[in-house]
C-alpha positions in Angstrom: 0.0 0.0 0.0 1.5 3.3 -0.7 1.6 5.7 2.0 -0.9 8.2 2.2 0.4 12.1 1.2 -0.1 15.2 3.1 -3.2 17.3 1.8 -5.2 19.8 2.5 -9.1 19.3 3.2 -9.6 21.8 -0.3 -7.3 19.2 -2.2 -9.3 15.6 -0.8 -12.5 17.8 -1.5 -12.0 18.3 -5.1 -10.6 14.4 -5.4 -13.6 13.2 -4.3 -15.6 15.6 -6.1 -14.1 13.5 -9.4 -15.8 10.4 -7.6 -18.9 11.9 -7.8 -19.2 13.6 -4.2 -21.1 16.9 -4.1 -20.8 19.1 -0.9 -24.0 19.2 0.6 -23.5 21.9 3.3 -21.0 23.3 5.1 -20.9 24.2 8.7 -17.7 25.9 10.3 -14.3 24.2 8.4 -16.2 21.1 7.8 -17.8 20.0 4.7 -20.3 17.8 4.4 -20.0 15.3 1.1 -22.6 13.1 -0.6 -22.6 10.6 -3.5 -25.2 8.5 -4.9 -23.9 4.7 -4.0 -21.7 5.7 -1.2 -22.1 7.0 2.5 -21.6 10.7 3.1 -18.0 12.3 4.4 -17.4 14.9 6.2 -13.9 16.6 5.5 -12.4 19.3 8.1 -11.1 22.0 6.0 -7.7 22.6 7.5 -4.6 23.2 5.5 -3.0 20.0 6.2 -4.8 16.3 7.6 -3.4 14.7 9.8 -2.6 11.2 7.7 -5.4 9.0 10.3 -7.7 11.6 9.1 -7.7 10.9 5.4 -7.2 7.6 6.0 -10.9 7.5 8.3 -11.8 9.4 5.3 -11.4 7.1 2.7 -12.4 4.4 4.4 -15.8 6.2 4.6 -15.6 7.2 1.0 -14.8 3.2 -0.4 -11.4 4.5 -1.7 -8.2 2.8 -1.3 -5.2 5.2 -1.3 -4.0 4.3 -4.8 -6.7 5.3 -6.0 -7.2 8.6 -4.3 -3.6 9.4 -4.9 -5.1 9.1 -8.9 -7.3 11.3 -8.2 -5.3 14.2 -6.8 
């Protein structure tokens, strides 16, 4: 598995958006993410997360890191 890179919450935001994820609503720095066939995320908008963050994340999302390092 390759390891996961640092990113911002912008940057994982507009990688899943290329899944299909819309933001639904935000409240404060998070951002709340839905997609049709897929359980909704919630992304903090910080400038860097912390790598068990994303990694929460993605699990949530159905993505293994290879692919969301595509993605970006």
């Amino acid at each position: 598995m390759p390891p996961l890179p640092v990113c911002s919450g912008a940057q994982t935001i507009r990688a899943l958006e290329k899944v299909g994820y819309r933001v639904i609503r935000t409240e404060g720095s998070h951002v709340r993410l839905n997609c049709p066939g897929r359980p909704p995320v919630t992304v903090p908008l910080h400038r860097e997360l912390d790598r068990g963050t994303l990694r929460s994340i993605l699990r949530q999302a159905q993505l293994a890191p290879a692919e969301f390092i595509a993605l970006l």
